[in-house]
LOLUM-358917 format. One record per residue (C-alpha): z negated, x negated, y negated; residue in three letters. Coordinates in steps of 0.5 Angstrom, whole numbers, plus 500, padded with zeros to 3 digits. Layout:
N
ZXYALA
...
REM end
This chain:
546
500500500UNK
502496493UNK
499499486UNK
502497480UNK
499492477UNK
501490469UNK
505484468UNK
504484460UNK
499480460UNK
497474465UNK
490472462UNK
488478459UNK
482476463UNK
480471458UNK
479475452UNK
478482454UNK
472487454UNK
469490460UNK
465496460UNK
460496466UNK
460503471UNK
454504474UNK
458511478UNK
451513480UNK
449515473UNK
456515469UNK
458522471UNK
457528475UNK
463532477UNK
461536483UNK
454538480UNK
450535486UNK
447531480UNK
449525482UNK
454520479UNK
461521482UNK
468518482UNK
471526479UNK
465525474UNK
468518472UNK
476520473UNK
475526467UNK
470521463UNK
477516463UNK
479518456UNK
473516453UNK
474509455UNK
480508452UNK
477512445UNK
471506446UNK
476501447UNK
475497454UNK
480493458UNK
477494464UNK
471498468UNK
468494472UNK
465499478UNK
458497481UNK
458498489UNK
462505491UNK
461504498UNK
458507504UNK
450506504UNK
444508505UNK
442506498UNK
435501500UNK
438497494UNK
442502490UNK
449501494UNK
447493494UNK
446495501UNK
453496504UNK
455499510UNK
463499510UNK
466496504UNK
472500506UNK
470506505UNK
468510499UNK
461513499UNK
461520500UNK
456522494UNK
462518490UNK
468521493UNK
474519497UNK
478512498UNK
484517495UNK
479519490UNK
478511488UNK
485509488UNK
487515484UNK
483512479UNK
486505479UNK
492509477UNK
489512472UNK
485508469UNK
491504469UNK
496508467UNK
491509460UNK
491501459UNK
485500463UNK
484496469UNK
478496475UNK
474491478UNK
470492482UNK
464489487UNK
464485492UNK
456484496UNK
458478500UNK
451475501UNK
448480505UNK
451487509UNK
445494510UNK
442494517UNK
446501518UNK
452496518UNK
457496524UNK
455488525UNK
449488524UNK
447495529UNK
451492535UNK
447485534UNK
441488534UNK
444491540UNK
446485543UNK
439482544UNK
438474542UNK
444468544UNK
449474543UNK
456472539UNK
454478534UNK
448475533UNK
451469530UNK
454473524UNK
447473521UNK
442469521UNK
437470527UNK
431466529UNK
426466534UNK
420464531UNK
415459530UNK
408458535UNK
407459542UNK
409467542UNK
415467536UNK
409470532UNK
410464526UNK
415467521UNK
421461521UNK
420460514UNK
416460507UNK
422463503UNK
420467498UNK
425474497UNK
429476490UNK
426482491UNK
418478492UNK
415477498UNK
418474505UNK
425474507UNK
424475514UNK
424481518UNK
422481526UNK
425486530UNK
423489536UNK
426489543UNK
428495547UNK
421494552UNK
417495545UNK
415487545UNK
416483539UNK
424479538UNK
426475533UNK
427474526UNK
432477522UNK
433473514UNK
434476508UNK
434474502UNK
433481499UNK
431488502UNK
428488510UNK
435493509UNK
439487507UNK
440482512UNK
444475510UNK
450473513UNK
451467516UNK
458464513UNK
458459516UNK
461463522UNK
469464521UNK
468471522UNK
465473516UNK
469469511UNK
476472515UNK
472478514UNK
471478507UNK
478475506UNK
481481508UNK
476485504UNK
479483498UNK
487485501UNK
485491502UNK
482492494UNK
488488492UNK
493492496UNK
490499492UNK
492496485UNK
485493483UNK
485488478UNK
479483480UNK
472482484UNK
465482482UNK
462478487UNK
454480487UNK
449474488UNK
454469488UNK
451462489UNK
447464495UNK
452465501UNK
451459504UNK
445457507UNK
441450510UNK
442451519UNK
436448519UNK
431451515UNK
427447511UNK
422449507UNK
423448499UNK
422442497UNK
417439490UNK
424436488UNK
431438489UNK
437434488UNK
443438485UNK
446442492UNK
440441496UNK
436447496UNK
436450503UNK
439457500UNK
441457493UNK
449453491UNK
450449495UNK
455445495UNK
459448502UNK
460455497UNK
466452493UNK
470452500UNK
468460501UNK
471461493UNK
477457493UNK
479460500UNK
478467496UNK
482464490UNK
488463495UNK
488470496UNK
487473489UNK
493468486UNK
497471493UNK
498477488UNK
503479483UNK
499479476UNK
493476475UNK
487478480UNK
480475477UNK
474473481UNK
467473476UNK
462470480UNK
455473478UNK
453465478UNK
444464477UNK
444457475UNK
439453471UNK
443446471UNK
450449467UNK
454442470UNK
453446477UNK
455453474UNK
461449472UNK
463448478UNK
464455480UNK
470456475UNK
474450476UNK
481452476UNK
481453484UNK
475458484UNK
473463480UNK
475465473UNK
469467470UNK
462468471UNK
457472467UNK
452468462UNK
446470463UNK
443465459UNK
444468453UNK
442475455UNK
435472457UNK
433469451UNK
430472445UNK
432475438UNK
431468435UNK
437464431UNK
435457434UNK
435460442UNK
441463441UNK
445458437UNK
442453444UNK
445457448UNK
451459445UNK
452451444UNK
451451452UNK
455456454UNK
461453450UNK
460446452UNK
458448460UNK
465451460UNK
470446456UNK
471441462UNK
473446466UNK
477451461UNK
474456463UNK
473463458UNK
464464456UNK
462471457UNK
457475453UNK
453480456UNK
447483453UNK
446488459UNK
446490465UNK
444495472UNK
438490473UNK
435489466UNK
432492461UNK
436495456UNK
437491449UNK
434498444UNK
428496448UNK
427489449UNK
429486443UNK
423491440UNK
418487444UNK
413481442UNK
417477447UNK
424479446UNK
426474452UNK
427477459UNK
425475466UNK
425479472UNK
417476473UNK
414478466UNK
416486467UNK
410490466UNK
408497465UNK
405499458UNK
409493455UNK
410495446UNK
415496444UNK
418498436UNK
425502438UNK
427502430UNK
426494430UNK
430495437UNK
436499435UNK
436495428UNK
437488432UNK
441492438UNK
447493433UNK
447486430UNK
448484437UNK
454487438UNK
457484433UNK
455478434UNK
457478442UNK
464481440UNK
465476436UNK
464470440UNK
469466444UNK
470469451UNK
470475454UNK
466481453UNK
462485458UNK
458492455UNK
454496460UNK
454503460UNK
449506456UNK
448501451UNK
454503446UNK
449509445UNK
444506444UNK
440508449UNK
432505450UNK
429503457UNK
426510459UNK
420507462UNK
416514463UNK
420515469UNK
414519474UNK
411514479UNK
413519485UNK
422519483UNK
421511483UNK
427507487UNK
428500486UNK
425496492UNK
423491486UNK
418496485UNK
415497491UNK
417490494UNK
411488488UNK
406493491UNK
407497484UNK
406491479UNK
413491477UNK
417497473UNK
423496477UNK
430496474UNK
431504475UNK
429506467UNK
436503465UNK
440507471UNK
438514468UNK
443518467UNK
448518461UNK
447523456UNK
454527454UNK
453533450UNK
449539449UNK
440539447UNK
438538454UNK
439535459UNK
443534463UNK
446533457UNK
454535459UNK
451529465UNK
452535471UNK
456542471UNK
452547468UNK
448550475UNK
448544477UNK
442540482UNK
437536478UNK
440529475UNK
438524481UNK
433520476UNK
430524471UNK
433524462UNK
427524457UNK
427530454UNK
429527447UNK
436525449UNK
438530444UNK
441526438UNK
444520443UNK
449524447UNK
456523446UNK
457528442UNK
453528437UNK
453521436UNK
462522435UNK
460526429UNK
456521425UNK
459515422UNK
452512423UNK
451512429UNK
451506435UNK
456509438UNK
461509432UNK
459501431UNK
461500437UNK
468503437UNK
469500430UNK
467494434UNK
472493438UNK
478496434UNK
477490430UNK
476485435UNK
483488438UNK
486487431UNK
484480429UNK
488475433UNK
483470432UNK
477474435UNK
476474444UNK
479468447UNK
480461442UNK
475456438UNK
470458434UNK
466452428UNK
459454425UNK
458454419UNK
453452415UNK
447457414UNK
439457414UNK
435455420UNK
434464421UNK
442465420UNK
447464425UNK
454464422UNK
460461425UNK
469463423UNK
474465428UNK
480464424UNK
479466416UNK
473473420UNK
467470419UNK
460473422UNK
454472419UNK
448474423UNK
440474420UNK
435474424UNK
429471419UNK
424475415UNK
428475408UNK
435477405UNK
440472406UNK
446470402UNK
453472404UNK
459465405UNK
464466400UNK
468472403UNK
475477401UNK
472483404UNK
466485409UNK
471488416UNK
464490418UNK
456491418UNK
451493424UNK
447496417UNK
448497409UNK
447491405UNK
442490400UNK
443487393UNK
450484396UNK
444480400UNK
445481409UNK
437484410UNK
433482416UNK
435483423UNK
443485420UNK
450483422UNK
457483419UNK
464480419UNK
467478414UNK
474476412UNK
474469409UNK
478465403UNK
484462406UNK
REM end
């Protein structure tokens, strides 16, 4: 089955803007209150008016949802609370007839436990061939009673889950770096990398446009299970980039370039040592990967020039294009986050009950989408946060999903206050989410969504959501703004100033008005000017004098 593929533009990767659909909570078209493909086909001119290139699609794929579809038990096929794989590929088509191409993601490190492989290796029993393809163990101690490893889990906890034999008795071992229901693959077996070779054809076949691949810096793993070390040199953790990846990206790069028109590979890469998450975006391996970096750090003008000097210099010697991102399905959304004390984010700080000052968030919240769009690279925006929409963090105990939360007996909130659903229209929820009469929305809206829907934002010119239209118009109309160079200007030590060409943005994030560079017209502004004087926690553009 071929799909149309656009030929316009080969390296409409590099600068384009990516708009994040978490399926679950975009639309629902069925009025079974959750997200679904039909509610995400009829939301597409809505996408086009906003001004993306490109969807990028969290997993659609057949779960149980342990870890909200992370957890997949057949990646070719559609999960039925989404839809239909015809349903998937009418919208490829159809977002690409509008001029938005898809992308979607790939979880190659880990498969569910209800996944076909994995339920015919528990079959198996232990030395079975199926076995092989997962990492299988039978434990330490006289009787295997000793867990194999002190690993400790993304999720927190242990990484290794003991299986039962069909007499009752204790088996074997079974790693995961994630949930219990998350069992790791073992790539260094051919079956799982031909596997995962053919996964990609089947979705470059239907038309998408890229892969987002899910934890991507994790696949491989030391065979023979060392604990971790006090000091690990670069390559040598025994479950985190090791060198034998890039073997893994470079055979998957050989089938993206396989296709007509540029099929991309974005890598979600967490790496502290920016060398190594270089090396995933040499020519013959990815072609971008997310910059969380920037995301993490604090509304704070020297953070931010730091990572955005480090993020550029990382990816110069392999002339690869920054992402900047502000968001996503795992973190707490910006509105919220940078009105707190500490406006910098870990997935170890978050707490229940952590302050926060919404107006101070929203303010900076807006100056930061002019500075992400204006940045050389390309462009990410997950669902939600061009309206503005705060971190619901009054979600009942009781309706909590994310295994994040019960992992940390509690402690932790999880990540399921930024996937409450969207808000389109009317004064309560559902908000134009769900049909009328439909079931209740599989997470529950704060009853004071009124003023943030679609709807009522399309109607007030001060709104985020009319900021990020003009936004993104403006950055499609500049030729200088998306992929290219960018050159600092000089300002105080609390601005952040920079050109792109003859567009300038200017970005305060100190206490006290700040003065303007020269300048023929301001393009753009995240709030109104004071005395022709840029006010605390504001940005603009600006047009420059030749």
């Amino acid at each position: 089955m071929a799909h149309a593929q656009p030929e316009t533009d080969p390296t409409w990767w590099r600068g384009a803007v990516i708009y994040q659909v978490y399926p679950r909570s975009f639309a629902d078209g069925n009025g079974d209150g959750t997200g679904d493909l039909a509610g995400l086909r009829a939301r597409l001119p809505y996408l086009r008016d906003l001004g993306v290139d490109a969807i990028w699609v969290t997993p659609w794929y057949v779960s149980p949802l342990a870890d909200g579809g992370y957890d997949v038990a057949d990646y070719r096929a559609i999960d039925p609370a989404f839809g239909t794989l015809e349903e998937a590929e009418a919208l490829v088509d159809e977002a690409l007839a509008l001029g938005i191409r898809t992308i979607i993601d790939i979880v190659p490190n880990h498969v569910s436990d209800q996944h076909a492989w994995f339920q015919a290796a528990l079959a198996a029993g232990p030395g079975s061939p199926e076995r092989e393809r997962f990492w299988f163990h039978p434990g330490k101690g006289e009787h295997g009673e000793v867990i194999p490893t002190g690993w400790v889990s993304d999720f927190q906890g242990n990484t290794w889950t003991r299986t039962t034999n069909p007499d009752g008795t204790p088996g074997e071992w079974y790693l995961h770096l994630f949930a219990p229901q998350q069992p790791d693959l073992n790539w260094d077996h051919p079956e799982v990398r031909a596997e995962f070779e053919d996964v990609l054809r089947f979705w470059f076949d239907r038309g998408v446009a890229g892969i987002r691949i899910d934890s991507a810096a994790l696949l491989i793993k030391d065979a023979t299970l060392p604990e971790y070390a006090e000091h690990v040199s670069p390559g040598g953790h025994p479950h985190v980039d090791r060198d034998e990846i890039h073997d893994v990206y470079r055979a998957w790069r050989s089938v993206a370039d396989s296709y007509e028109g540029t099929r991309v590979l974005v890598g979600e890469v967490w790496l502290q040592d920016r060398s190594r998450f270089a090396q995933y975006l040499r020519p013959d391996e990815m072609h971008t990967a997310f910059n969380f970096d920037f995301m993490a750090r604090p509304w704070d003008a020297k953070q931010l020039r730091e990572s955005i000097d480090m993020t550029i210099a990382a990816h110069g010697p392999v002339g690869a294009p920054a992402t900047w991102v502000l968001s996503n399905h795992d973190v707490t959304r910006p509105v919220t986050r940078y009105g707190r004390e500490d406006s910098s984010f870990a997935f170890t700080a978050k707490r229940f009950g952590t302050p926060t000052d919404l107006d101070a968030g929203r303010r900076r919240a807006r100056a930061a989408a002019l500075l992400t769009a204006a940045l050389p690279g390309s462009l990410y925006l997950y669902q939600g946060d061009e309206l503005g929409l705060p971190e619901v963090e009054d979600l009942p105990r009781e309706l909590l999903q994310d295994p994040m939360h019960f992992r940390s007996e509690g402690v932790d909130p999880g990540r399921d206050g930024c996937r409450v659903p969207l808000p389109w229209a009317g004064t309560q929820a559902p908000y134009g989410f769900s049909p009328e009469g439909a079931d209740p929305t599989w997470l529950p809206q704060p009853a004071d969504w009124a003023d943030l829907t679609v709807q009522a934002q399309s109607s007030d010119a001060t709104s985020m959501l009319h900021l990020y239209r003009d936004v993104l118009a403006h950055r499609h109309a500049e030729p200088s703004l998306g992929d290219g160079p960018m050159t600092w200007l000089d300002s105080d030590d609390d601005v952040l100033a920079f050109s792109r060409g003859d567009v300038a943005c200017v970005v305060n994030l100190g206490h006290e008005p700040a003065d303007l560079p020269a300048h023929t017209d301001l393009l753009l502004a995240s709030a109104p000017l004071v005395a022709g004087k840029l006010p605390r926690d504001t940005a603009v553009w600006l047009r420059t004098t030749p």
